[in-house]
N, C-alpha and C positions, 0 to 999 in steps of 0.2 A: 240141349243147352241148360234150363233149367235146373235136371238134376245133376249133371256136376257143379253148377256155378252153387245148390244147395252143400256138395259135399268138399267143393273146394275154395270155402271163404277163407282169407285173407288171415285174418282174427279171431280168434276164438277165445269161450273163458274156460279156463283151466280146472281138471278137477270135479268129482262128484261132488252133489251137495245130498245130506241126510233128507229126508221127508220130515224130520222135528224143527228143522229147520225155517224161520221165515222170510223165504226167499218164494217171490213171485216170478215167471217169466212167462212171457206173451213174444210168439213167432207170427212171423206174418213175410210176403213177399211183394216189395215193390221195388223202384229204381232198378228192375232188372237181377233182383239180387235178394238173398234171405237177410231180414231182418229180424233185431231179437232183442226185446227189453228186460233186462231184470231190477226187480226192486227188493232191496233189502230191509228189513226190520218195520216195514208200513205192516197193519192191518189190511188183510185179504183183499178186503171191500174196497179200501184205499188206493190199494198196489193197482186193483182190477179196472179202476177207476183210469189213472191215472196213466196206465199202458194204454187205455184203450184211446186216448187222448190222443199220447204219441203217434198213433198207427194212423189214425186220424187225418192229423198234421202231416204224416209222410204223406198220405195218398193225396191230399191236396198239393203240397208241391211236386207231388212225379204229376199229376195233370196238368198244374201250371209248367213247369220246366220242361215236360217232352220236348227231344228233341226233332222229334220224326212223324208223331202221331199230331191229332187236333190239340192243340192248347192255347195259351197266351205268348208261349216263347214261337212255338211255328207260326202264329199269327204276325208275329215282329218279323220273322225271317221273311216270309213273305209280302210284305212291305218293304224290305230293305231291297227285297229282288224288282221289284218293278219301282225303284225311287220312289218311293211314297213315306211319309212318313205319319207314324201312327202313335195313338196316344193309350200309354201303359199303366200300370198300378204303380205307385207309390212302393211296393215293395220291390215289383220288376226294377223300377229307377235305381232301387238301393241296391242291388243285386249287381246293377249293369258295372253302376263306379265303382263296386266293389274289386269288380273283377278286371277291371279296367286298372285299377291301382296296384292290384298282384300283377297284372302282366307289365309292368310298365316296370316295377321293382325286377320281376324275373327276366327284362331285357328282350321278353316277348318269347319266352323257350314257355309261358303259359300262356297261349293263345287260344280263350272261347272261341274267337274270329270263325277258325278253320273249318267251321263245321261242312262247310263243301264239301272240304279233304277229306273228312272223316265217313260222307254218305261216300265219294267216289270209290273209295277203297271197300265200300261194302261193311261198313260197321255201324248203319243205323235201319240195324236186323237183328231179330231176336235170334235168326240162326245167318248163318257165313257161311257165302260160296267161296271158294278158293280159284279166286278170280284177282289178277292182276293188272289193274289200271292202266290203259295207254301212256306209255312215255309222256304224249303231247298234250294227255289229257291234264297229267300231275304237273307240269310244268304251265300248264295254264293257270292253274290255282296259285302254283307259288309267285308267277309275274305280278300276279294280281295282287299279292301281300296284304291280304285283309288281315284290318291287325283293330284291339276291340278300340284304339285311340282313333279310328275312323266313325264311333261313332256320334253322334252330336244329340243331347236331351239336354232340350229348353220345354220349360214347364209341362212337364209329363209328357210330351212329347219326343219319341225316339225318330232318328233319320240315320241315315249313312251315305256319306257323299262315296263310297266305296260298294258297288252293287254285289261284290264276291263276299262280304261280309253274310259271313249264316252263323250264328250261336249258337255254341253248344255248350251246357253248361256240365257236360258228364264226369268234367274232374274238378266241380266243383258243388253240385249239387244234394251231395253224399254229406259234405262236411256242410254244407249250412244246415241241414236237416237236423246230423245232430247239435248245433248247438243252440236251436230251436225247440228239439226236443227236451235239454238240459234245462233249456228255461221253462217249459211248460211243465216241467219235474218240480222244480224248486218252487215255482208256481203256487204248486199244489202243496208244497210242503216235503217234498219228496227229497229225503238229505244222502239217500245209499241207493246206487244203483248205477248199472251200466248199461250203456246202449251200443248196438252193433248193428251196421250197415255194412255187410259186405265185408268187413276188413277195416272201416272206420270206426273206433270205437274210440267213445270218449267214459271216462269214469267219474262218479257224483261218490266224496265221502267214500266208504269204507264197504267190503262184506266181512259185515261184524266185528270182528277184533283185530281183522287183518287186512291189508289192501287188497284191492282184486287185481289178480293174477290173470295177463293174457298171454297167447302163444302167438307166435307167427308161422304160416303157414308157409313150409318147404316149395319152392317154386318149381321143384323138378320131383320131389316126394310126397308120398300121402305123412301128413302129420305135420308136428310142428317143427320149426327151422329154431327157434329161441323163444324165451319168453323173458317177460320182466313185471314189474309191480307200477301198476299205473296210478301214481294219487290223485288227489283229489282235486277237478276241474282238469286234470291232463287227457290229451288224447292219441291216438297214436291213426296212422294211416301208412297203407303200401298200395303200391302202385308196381302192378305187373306185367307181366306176359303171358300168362298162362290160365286165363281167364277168356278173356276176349282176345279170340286170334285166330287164323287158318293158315294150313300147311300145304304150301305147294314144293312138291316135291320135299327134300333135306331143309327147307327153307318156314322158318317158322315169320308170318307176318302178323303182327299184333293192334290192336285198337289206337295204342300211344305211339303217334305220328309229329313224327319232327317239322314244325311249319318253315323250319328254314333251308329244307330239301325234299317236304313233300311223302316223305316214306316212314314208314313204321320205323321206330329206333328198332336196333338192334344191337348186341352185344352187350345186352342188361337184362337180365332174368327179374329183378327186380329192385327196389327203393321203398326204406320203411324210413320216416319220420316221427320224433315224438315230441309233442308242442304243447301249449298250456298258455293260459291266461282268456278273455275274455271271448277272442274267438279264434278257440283253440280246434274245433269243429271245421269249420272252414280252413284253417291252414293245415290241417294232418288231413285234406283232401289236395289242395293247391299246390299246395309246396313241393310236396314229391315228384311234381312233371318236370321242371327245371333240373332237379337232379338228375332222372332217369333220361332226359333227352341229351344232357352233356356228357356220360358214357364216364366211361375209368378216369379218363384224363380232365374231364373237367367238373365231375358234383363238387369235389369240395368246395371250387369256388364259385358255381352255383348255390352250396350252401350258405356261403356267408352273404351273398346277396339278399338273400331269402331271410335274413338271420337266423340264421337254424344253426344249435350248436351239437343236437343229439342225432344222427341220420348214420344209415346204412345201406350200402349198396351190393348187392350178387350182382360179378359180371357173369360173363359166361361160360366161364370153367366151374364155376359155382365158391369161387373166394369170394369170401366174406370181407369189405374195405367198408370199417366203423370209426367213428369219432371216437377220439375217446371222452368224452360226456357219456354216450347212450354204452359206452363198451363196459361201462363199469356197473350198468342198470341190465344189463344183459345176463342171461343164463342160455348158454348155446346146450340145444339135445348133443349133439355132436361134439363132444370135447376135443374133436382130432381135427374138427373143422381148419381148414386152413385161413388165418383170420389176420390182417392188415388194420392194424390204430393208424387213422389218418388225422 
């Protein structure tokens, strides 16, 4: 799993850089996934400095946030499971409403809640059996509609009067990281540079004279699917299938599970968003579940709910259905691509 999730991220930056060049990067793997900093036009010392920060900071929130291993987020889930209620970080607390305030705006198509659903079906493993849930198993989770407004924090204190309630923060913990890592950048003084998680990548200022150039990665091909120019403080985020997922039989089952029937969406290859302003991190990870869980017939207006005016979706013929905001920030590889302005 490993090495393909290293050779098939989401995101990438486009383009050789010269060695006269001063651009730093620093690779590393955590949240299940390759990470990658680069920093433009700092001093070595600086650049070296200031990645190493970042990487830092990631591995502290994949310990805090695990969903499956020891942490502070299974320590909550575990408490929610036996009624009890336990008392959390100040940053956990910010974290919870945050994501409580996305699911509530997405009508609950972004549900942390689910994490039950999410180990049932076998996706809180670093590898996947292709193992299919009992009908009565998944139907018990859905009765039980843990949903993250079940949960109740008074003074650092978390409870859930709903005991099916498990968190999992996996399409949201990518994007807080980067814009966590954006501010420990600027922090430092750090005005050029891009950061990448897996396919979330947000970009600080310019490489050098020109914006930095990312691709998206083909959900059924090696290489890029499009790419566009990401300015400064924007982020971009896709949310796929083809990453995390097992095949039984003809039947492709994936990670992103619809909490309003229990089952892996299907009939969406994938959903790229592209977001900007203060926390633009956190929504080009969020934002894209609502899309991909409402299928052909309902992202746009999942879109607007989300406010998202640039967004893309491959169904599963592999059409391309763009806004046209993000369609004119687009460069498709594919010029014959069959493509839908919505």
């Amino acid at each position: 799993m490993r090495s393909r999730l290293l050779v098939l991220l989401a995101i990438w930056l486009l383009g050789s850089c010269s060695s006269k060049e001063p651009l730093y990067q620093e690779q590393g793997y955590v949240f299940g996934t390759l990470v990658e900093v680069s920093i433009y036009g700092a001093p070595e010392a600086e650049a070296k400095q200031a990645a190493s920060a970042v990487m830092q900071e990631f591995q502290r929130l994949h310990t805090m946030l695990h969903a499956w291993q020891p942490s502070e987020l299974s320590d909550l889930n575990a408490a929610i499971a036996k009624g009890e209620s336990v008392a959390v970080s100040d940053e956990m607390v910010a974290i919870l409403k945050d994501a409580t305030l996305i699911s509530r705006q997405s009508h609950g198509m972004f549900n942390p809640a689910i994490g039950g659903l999410v180990g049932l079906w076998g996706f809180h493993a670093d590898e996947f059996k292709p193992v299919q849930p009992e009908e009565k198993d998944i139907a018990k989770w859905v009765a039980a509609n843990p949903q993250m407004s079940d949960l109740s924090v008074v003074r650092g204190r978390v409870e859930s009067k709903n005991p099916a309630v498990q968190i999992d923060l996996g399409g949201y913990a990518k994007g807080y990281a980067l814009d966590r890592a954006a501010a420990l950048l600027r922090k430092r003084g750090i005005r050029n540079a891009l950061i990448n998680i897996g396919g979330n990548v947000m970009a600080l200022g310019k490489h050098g004279d020109r914006p930095w150039r990312v691709g998206i990665q083909h959900p059924r091909k090696s290489g890029a699917l499009a790419s566009l120019e990401l300015r400064d403080g924007e982020a971009i985020g896709t949310s796929g299938d083809y990453q995390r997922y097992f095949m039984l039989g003809e039947v492709r089952y994936c990670h992103l599970i619809n909490p309003h029937t229990g089952y892996p969406m299907q009939a969406v290859q994938a959903v790229t968003v592209l977001t900007h302003g203060a926390r633009a991190g956190v929504l080009s990870d969020a934002d894209s579940k609502p899309l991909f869980m409402s299928g052909v017939k309902g992202w746009r207006n999942a879109a607007a709910l989300m406010d998202l005016d640039s967004a893309m979706l491959v169904d599963e013929q592999g059409r391309l259905h763009v806004t046209a905001a993000l369609q004119k920030r687009l460069e498709l590889t594919d010029k014959n691509s069959p493509v839908e302005v919505e």
